[in-house]
C-alpha positions in Angstrom: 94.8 157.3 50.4 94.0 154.3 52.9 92.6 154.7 56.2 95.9 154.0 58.3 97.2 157.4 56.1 93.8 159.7 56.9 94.8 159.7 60.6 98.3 160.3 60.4 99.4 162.8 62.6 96.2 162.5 65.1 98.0 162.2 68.2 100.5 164.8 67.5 97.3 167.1 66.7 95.6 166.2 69.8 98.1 166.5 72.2 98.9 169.8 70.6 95.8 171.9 72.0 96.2 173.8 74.9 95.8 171.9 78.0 93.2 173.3 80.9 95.3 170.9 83.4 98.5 170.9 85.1 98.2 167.8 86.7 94.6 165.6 86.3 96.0 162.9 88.6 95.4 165.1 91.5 91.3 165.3 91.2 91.4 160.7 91.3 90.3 159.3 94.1 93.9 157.7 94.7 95.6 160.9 95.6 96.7 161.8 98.9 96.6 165.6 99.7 99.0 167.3 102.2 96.2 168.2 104.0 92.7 167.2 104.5 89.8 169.9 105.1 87.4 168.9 107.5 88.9 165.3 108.7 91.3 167.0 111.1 89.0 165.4 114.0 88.8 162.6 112.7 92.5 162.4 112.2 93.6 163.1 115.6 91.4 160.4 116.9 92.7 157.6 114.4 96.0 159.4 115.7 95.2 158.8 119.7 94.4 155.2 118.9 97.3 154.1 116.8 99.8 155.9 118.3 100.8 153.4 120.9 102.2 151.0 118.5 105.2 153.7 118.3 105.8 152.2 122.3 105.9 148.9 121.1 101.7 148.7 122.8 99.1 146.9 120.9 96.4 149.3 119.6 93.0 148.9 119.7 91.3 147.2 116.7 89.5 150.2 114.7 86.3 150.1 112.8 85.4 152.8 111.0 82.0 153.7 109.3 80.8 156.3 106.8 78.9 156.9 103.0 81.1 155.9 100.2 83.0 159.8 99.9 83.4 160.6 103.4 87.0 160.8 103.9 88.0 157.1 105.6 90.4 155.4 103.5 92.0 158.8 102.7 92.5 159.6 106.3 93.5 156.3 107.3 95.7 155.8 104.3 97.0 159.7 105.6 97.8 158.7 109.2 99.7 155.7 108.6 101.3 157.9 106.0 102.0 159.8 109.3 103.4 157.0 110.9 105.9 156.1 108.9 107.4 159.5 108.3 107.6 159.8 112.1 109.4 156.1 112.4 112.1 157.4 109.7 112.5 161.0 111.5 113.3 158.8 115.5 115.1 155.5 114.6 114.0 155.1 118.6 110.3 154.2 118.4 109.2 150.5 118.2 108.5 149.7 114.3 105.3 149.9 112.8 104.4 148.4 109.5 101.1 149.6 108.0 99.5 147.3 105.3 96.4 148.4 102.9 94.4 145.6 101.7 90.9 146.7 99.5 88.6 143.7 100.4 86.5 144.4 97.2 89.3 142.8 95.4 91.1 141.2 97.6 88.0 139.2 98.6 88.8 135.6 100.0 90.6 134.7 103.1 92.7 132.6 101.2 94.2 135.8 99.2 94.3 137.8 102.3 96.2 136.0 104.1 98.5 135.0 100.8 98.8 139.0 100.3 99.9 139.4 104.0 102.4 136.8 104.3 104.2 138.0 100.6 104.4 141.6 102.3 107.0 139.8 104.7 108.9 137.9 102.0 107.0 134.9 101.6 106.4 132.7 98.6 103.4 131.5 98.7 101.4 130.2 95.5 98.1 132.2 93.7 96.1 128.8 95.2 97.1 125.4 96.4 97.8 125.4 99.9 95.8 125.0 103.1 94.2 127.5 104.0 95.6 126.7 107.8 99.0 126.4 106.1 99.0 130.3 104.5 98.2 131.5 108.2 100.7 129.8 109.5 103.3 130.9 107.4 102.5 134.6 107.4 102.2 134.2 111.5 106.0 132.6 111.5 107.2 135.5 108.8 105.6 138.6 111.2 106.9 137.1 113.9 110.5 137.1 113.3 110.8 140.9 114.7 109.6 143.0 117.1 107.6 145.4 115.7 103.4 145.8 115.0 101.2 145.4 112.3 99.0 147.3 111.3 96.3 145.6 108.5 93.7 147.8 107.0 90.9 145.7 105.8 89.1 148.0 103.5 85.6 147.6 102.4 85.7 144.3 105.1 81.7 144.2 104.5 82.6 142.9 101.5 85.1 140.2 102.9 82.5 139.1 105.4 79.8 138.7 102.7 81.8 136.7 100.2 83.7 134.8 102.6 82.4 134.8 105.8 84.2 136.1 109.5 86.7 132.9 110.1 89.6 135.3 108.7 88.5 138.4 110.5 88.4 136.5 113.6 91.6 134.5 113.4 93.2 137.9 112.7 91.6 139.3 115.6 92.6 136.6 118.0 96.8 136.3 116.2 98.1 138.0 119.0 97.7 135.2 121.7 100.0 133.3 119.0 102.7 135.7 118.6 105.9 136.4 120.7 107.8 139.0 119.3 105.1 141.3 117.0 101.9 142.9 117.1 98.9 143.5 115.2 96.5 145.6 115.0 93.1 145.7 112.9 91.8 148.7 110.9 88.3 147.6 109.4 86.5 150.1 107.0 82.6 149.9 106.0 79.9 151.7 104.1 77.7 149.4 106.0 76.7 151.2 109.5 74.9 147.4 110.0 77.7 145.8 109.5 78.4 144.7 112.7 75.0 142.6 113.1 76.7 140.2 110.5 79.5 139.0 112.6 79.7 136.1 114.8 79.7 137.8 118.7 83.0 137.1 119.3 84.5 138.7 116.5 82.4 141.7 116.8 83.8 142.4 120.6 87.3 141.9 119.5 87.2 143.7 116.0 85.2 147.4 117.6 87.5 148.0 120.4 87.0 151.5 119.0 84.9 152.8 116.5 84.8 155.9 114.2 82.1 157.2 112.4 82.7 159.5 109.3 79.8 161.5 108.8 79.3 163.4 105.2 80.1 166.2 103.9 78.1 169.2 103.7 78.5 171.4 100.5 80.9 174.5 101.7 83.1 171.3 102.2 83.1 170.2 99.4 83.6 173.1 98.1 86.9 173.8 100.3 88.0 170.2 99.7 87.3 171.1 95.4 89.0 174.5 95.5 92.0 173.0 97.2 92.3 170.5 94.7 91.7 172.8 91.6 94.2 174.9 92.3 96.7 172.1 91.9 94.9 170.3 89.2 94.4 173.5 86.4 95.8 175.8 85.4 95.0 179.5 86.9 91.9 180.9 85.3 90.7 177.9 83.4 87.6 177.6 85.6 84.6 179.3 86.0 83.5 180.8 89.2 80.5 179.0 89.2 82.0 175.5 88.3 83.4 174.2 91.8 79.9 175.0 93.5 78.1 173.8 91.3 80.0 170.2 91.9 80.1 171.0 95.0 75.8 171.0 95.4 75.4 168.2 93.0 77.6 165.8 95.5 76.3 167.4 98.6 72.9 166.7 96.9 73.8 162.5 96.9 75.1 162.1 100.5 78.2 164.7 100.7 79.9 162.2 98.4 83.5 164.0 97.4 84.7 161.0 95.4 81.7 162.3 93.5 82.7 166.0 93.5 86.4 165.2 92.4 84.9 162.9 89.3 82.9 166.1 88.6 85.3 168.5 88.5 87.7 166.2 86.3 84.9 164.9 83.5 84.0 168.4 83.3 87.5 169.6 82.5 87.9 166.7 80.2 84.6 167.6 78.2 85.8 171.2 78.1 89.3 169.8 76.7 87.3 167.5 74.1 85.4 170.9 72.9 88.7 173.0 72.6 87.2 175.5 75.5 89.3 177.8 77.0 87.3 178.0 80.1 85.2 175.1 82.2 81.7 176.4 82.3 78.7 175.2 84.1 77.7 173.3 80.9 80.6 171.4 81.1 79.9 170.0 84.7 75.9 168.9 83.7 77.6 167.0 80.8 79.9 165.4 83.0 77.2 164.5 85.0 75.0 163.1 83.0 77.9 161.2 81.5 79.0 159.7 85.2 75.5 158.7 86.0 75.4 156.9 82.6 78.7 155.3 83.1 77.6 154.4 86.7 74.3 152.9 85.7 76.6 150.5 83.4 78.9 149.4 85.7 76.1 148.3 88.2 74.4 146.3 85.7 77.8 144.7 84.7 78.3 143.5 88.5 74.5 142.3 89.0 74.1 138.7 89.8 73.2 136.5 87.1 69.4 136.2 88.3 69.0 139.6 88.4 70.7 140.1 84.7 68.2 137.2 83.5 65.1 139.1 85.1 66.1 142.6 83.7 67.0 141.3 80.4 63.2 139.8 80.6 62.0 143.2 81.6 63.7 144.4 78.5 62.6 142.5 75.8 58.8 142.5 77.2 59.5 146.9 76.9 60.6 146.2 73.3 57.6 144.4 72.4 55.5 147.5 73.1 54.5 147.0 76.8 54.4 150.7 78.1 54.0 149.0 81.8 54.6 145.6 82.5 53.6 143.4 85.6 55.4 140.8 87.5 53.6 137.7 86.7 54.3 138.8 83.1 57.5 139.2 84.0 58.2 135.7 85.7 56.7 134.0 83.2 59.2 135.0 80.4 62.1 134.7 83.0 61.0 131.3 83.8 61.4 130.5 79.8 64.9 132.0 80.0 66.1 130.3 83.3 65.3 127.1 81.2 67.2 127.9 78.1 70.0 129.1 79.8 69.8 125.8 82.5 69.7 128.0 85.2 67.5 127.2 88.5 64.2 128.9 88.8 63.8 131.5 91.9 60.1 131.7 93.6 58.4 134.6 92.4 58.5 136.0 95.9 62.0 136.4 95.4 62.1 137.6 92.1 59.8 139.9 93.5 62.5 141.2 96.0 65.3 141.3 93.0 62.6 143.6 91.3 62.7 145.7 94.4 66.5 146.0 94.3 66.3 146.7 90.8 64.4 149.5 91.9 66.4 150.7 94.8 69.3 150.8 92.1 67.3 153.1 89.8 67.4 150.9 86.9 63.5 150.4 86.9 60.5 152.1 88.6 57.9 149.6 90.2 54.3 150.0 92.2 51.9 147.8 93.2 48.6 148.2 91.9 45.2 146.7 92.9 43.6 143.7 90.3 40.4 144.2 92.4 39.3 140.6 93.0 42.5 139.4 91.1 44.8 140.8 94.2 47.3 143.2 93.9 50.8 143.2 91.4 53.6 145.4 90.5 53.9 147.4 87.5 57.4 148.0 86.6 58.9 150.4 83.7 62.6 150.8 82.7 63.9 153.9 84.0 67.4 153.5 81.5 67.7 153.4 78.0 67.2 149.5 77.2 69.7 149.5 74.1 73.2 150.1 75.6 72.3 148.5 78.7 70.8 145.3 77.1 74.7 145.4 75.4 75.7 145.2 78.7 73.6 142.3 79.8 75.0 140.4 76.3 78.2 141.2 77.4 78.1 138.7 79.8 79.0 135.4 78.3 76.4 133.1 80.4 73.8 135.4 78.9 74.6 135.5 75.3 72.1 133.1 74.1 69.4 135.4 74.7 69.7 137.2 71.8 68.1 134.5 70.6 65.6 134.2 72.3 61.8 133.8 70.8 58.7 135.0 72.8 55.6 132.4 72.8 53.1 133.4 70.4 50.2 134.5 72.4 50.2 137.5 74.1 51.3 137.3 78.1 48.5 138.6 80.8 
């Protein structure tokens, strides 16, 4: 029998088990519920300050802070959801268009402005034009009509950072070109510092108002996780310990609920993958240790390269037997690495600050001890398993010549 033969079937058998879900889709982030526990404040406000664009008045530009989990996009995504079903029910108020933009991907003014501009019919190419030439054109296509615009910049720290303020502030400043429309800026941040990044001007003009989402407590969570549960499974499937047991574990990392719903899915997935009948408090501290793990990977895949090319040195000096190893240990075989890979040398003061963020990112554990007369150093130990993420690292094509990579024969002090 050949291997293509042995599986036959497998789908049909998997997808024949029982399922402990009506509907999974409901615990993602990407889901909007019909109502939202513990934002209704926060909703009325966002409310009060849109709400004059129904009049055909120009709102106030809206920043609005908060941890990653807190409820922003989801109750900014909800009240322009709001918006529009109360344009369709009185064909009498003043049109409103509301237009979502996620700044982590959408991260260059050029594609901003590009993504704009094709919401209103234009054509404009993936690169290639002037930048001046792409705001022009999505100025002339908002502009035909009457009616306001309402652009949601989210994650706009990360705009800003990649890209400087020039598009934030032109946006800022459109309607002094406009005649016939409106627009209005909604900027969402994890960053409560975000503002002391901006040029003046375009920090008066972008926090006309300003909201600050602050994070959930676990009884929250756990209101926000039963309401949710009782769409996503099916009745009984859950164990009465299961939702506050996500619930503390979220509340426990800033009152996260992105992290509660992920949670509360993995875990019913695990229990799925086992053949249980009923999600138990195992299943939720093996989807926990599983989302950590995932979450560890996917931060080392986004470092920069400098920082992949110092934790990579960090690694191989761990597999060579060093229980602890210090920074001038450390520098020294990322110097050798930086040269084989043609990459520029950082100072080892500011290696020293990547081996800090390193830290701050939980992927290693450093502490400066005293050398006595020889000054002071850090010591610095891996705090993830090296194998799967040093995978990672040789995932990245810039880095794969490491792998082949010889230490100097004497032994580094």
């Amino acid at each position: 029998m050949d291997l293509k033969s042995s599986f036959s079937g497998i789908f049909e058998s998997i997808l024949s088990k029982e399922p402990l879900f009506k509907d999974k889709d409901i615990l993602r982030h990407s889901y909007t519920p019909s109502e939202l526990p513990h934002r209704e404040s926060e909703i009325k406000q966002l409310a009060t300050i849109l709400a004059p664009a129904l009049k055909g008045e120009t709102p106030s530009n809206i920043l609005i802070y908060g941890k990653n989990g807190t409820g922003k996009t989801i109750v900014t995504k909800f009240v322009c959801d709001l918006l529009v079903e109360t344009l369709k029910k009185n064909t009498n108020f003043y049109p409103v268009t509301p237009i979502y933009l996620n700044c982590e991907v959408t991260d260059t003014q050029y594609r901003i402005l590009a993504n704009l501009a094709k919401h209103f019919g234009e054509k404009i190419p993936f690169t290639g034009w002037p930048t001046d030439k792409v705001y022009n054109a999505f100025k002339k296509s908002i502009d035909e009509e009457n009616r306001c615009v309402i652009i949601i910049l989210d994650e706009i720290d990360k705009l800003v950072s990649k890209s400087g303020d020039t598009v934030v502030y032109n946006l800022t400043r459109i309607n002094s070109e406009l005649k016939n429309a409106k627009v209005s800026i909604v900027g969402i941040s994890n960053d409560l510092r975000f503002t002391n990044y901006l040029d003046p001007r375009v920090q008066s003009s972008l926090s006309e108002e300003e909201l600050v989402f602050s994070p959930y407590n676990a009884r929250q969570l756990e209101d926000i996780l039963r309401q949710r549960a009782e769409m996503a499974f099916k009745p009984g499937v859950l164990d009465e310990f299961v939702i506050p047991l996500c619930a503390a574990l979220a509340a426990r990392e800033h009152g996260d609920a992105r992290k509660a719903l992920d949670l509360l899915r993995v875990a019913g997935e695990v229990a799925e993958r086992e053949n249980a009948e009923i999600i138990t408090e195992k299943h939720v501290r093996r989807a926990n240790e599983k989302i950590e793990s995932d979450n560890i990977v996917e931060v080392v895949r986004t470092l920069p390269t400098q920082s992949k090319v110092l934790l990579y040195a960090i690694i191989l000096l761990e597999e060579r037997g060093s229980e602890m190893v210090t920074t001038g240990e450390v520098y020294d075989i990322y110097k050798r690495m930086c040269k084989s890979l043609s990459l520029d040398i950082l100072t080892q003061r500011r290696v020293s600050d990547l081996i800090s963020e390193l830290d701050l990112l939980g992927i290693i554990n450093s502490h400066v001890v005293s050398k006595g007369r020889y000054g002071r150093t850090k010591e610095i130990k891996l705090e993830v398993s090296p194998v799967g993420i040093k995978l990672v690292l040789e995932d990245d094509t810039r880095l794969r010549n490491l792998s082949n990579f010889k230490f100097p024969q004497r032994r580094l002090f």
